[in-house]
VOBA-1610 file (N, C-alpha, C; in pm, whole numbers, padded with zeros to 5 digits, always signed):
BEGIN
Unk-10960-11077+05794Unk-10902-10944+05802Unk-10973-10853+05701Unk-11013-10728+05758Unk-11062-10611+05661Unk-10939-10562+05568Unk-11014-10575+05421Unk-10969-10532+05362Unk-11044-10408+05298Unk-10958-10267+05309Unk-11026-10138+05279Unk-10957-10072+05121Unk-11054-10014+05017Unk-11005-09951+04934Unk-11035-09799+04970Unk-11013-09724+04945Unk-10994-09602+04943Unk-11073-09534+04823Unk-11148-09469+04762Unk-11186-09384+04632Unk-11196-09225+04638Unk-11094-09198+04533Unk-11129-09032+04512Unk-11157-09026+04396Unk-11304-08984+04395Unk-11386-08989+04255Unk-11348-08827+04186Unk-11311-08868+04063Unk-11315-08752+04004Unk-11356-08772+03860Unk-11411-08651+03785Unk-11460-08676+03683Unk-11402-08685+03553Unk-11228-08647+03586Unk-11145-08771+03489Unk-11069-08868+03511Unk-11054-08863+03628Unk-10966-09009+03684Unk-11038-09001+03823Unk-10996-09146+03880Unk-11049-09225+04004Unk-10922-09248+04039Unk-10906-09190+04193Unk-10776-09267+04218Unk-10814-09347+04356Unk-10706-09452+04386Unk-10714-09535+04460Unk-10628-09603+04542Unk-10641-09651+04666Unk-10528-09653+04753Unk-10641-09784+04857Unk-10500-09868+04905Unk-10503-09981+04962Unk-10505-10020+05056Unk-10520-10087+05222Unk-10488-10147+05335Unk-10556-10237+05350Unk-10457-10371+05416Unk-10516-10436+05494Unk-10519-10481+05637Unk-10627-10452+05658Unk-10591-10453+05829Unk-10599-10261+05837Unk-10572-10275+05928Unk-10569-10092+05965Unk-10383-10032+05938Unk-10312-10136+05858Unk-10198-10124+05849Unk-10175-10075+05750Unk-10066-10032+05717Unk-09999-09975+05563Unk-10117-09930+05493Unk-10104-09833+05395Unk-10170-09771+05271Unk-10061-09766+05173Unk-10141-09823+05117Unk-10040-09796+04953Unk-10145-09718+04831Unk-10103-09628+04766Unk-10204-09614+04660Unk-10138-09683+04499Unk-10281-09713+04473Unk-10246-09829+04369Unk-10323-09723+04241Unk-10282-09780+04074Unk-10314-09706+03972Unk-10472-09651+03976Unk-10414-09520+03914Unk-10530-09460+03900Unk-10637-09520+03804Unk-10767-09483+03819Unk-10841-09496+03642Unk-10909-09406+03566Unk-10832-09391+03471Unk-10920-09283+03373Unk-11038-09285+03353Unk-11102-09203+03342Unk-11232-09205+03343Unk-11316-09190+03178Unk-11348-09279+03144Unk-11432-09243+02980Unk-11555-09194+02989Unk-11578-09259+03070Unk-11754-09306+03074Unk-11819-09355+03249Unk-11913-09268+03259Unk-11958-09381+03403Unk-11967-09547+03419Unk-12037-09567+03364Unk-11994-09731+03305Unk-11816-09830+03286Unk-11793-09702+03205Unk-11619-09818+03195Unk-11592-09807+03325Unk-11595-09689+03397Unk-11483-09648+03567Unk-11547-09738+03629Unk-11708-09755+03670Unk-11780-09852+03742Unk-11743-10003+03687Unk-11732-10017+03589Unk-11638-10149+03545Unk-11504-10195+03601Unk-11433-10104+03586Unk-11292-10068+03624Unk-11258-10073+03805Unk-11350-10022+03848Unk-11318-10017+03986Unk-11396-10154+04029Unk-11458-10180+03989Unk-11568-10335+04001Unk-11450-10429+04009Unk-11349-10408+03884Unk-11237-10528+03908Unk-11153-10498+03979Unk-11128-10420+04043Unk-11000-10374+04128Unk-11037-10408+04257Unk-11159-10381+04288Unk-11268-10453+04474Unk-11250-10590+04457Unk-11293-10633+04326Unk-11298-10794+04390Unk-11143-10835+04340Unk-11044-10818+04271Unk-10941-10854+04292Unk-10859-10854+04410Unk-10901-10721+04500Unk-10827-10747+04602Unk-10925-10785+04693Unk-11073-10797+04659Unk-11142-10879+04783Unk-11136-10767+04887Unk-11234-10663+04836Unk-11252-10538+04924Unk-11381-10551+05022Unk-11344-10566+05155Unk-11428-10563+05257Unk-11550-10418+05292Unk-11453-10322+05284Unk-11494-10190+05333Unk-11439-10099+05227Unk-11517-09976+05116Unk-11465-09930+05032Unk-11511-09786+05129Unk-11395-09685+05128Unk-11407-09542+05189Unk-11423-09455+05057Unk-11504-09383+05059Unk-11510-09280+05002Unk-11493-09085+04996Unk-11403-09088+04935Unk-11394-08934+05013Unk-11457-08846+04940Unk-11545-08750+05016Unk-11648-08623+05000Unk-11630-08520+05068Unk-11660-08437+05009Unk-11643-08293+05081Unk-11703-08232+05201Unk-11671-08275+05309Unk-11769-08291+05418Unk-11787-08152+05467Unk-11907-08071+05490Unk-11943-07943+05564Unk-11928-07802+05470Unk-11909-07932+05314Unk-11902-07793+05197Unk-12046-07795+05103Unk-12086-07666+05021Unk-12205-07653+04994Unk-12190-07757+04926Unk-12088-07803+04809Unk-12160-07983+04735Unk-12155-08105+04833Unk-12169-08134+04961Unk-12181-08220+05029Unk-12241-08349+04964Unk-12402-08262+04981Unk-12507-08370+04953Unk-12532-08347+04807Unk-12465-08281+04689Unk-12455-08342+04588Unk-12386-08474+04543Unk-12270-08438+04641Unk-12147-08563+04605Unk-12202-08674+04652Unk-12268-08674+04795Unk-12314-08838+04808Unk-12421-08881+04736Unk-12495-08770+04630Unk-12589-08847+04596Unk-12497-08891+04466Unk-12419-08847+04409Unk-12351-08896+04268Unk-12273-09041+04356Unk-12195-09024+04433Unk-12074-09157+04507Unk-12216-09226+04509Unk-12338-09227+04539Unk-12451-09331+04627Unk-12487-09379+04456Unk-12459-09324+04363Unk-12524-09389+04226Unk-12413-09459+04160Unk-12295-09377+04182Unk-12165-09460+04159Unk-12154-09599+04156Unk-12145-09637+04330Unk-12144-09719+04414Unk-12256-09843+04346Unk-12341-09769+04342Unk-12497-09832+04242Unk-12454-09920+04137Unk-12390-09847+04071Unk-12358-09940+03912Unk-12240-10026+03940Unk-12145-10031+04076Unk-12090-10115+04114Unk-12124-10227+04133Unk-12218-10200+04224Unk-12308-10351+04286Unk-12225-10395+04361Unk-12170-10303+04483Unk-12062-10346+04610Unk-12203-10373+04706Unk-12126-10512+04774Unk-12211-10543+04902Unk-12172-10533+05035Unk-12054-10501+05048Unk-11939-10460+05174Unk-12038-10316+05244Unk-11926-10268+05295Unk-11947-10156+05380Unk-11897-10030+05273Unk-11968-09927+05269Unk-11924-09803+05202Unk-11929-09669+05343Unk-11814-09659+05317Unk-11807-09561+05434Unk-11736-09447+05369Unk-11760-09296+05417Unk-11757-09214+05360Unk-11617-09141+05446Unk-11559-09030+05429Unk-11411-08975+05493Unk-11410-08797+05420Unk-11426-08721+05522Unk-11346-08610+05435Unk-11263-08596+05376Unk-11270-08555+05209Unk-11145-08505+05200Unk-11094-08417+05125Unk-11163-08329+05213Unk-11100-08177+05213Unk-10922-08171+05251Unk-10916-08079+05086Unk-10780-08080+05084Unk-10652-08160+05061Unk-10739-08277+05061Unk-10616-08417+05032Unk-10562-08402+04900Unk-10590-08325+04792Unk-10540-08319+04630Unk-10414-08182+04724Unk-10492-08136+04787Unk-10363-08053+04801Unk-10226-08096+04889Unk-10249-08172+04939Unk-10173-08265+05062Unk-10045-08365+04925Unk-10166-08419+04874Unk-10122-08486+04801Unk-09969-08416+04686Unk-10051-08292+04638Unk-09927-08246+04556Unk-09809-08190+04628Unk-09840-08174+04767Unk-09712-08123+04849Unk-09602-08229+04842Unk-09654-08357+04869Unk-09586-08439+04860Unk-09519-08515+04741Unk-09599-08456+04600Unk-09507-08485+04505Unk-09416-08359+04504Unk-09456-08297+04537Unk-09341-08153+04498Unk-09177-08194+04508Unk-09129-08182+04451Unk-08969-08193+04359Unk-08964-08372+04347Unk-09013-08423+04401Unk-08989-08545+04367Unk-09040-08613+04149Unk-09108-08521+04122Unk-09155-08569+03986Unk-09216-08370+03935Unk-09195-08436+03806Unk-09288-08327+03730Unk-09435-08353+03781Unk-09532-08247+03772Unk-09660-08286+03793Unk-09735-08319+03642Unk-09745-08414+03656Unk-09817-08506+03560Unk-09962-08544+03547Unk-10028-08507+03485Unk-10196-08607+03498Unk-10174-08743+03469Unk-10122-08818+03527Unk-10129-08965+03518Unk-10216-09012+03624Unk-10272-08985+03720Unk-10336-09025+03846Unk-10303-09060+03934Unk-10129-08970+03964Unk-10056-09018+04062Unk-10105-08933+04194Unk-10157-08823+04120Unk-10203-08706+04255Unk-10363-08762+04295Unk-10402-08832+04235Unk-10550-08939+04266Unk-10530-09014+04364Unk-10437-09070+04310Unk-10420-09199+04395Unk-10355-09168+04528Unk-10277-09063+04575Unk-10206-09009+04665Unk-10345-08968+04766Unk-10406-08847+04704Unk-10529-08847+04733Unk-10610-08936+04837Unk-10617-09026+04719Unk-10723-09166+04803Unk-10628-09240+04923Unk-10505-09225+04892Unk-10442-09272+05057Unk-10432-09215+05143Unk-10463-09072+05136Unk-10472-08959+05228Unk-10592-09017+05312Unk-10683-09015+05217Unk-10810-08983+05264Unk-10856-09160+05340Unk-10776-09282+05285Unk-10809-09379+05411Unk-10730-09381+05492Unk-10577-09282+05523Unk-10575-09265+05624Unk-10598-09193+05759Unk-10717-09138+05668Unk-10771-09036+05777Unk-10865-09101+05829Unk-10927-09187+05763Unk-11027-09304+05800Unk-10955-09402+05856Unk-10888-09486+05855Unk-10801-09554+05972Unk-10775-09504+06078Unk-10719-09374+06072Unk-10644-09256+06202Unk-10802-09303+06302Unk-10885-09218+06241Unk-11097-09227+06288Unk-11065-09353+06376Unk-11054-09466+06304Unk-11091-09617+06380Unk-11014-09663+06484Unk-10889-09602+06451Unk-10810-09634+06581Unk-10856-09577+06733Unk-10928-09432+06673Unk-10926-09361+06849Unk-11066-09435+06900
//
């Protein structure tokens, strides 16, 4: 069974979100970001703990940083040393999706809860893709 992580790279936290199978998404803790190195560390253990088949990445698809972002996610990815599938997902707008849905439920917080919300947005827009 495919197992997919989700990544919304940002340049102080990484957030991240879960499925296996084309079923359920959960988003799981965010990671702060220090350094390119610690996050590429950090997310290194989080793929092979859960034994990540296919990692999605979300980019700004049809916006002028397009092909900046995949070349930063393509160096990212680099210092990972993932051998799976990297597949890419728009995601335009998912931080905003995301805070709709915390709205009254919590204070808005930088903890990387709006990251991680984020990154489940954005593999389930990439699941939604695989199904049709």
């Amino acid at each position: 069974m495919a197992t997919y992580i989700a990544i919304d790279l940002g340049l102080k936290r990484i957030g991240l979100a879960l499925s296996y199978g084309n079923a359920l998404v959960t988003p799981l803790p965010a990671i702060d970001r220090k350094n390119r190195n610690q996050a590429a560390n950090d997310v290194k253990k989080v793929l092979n703990e859960y034994e990540a088949t296919t990692v999605v990445v979300g980019i700004p698809m049809g916006s002028t940083t397009e092909d900046e972002m995949r070349r930063r996610v393509a160096h990212f990815m680099n210092l990972i040393e993932f051998s799976g599938e990297i597949a890419y997902q728009d995601e335009s707008h998912s931080s905003q999706e995301a805070e709709a849905l915390m709205k009254g439920e919590i204070r808005y917080k930088r903890d990387g809860r709006i990251d991680s919300l984020s990154a489940k947005i954005i593999l389930e827009r990439y699941l939604d893709q695989l199904k049709k």
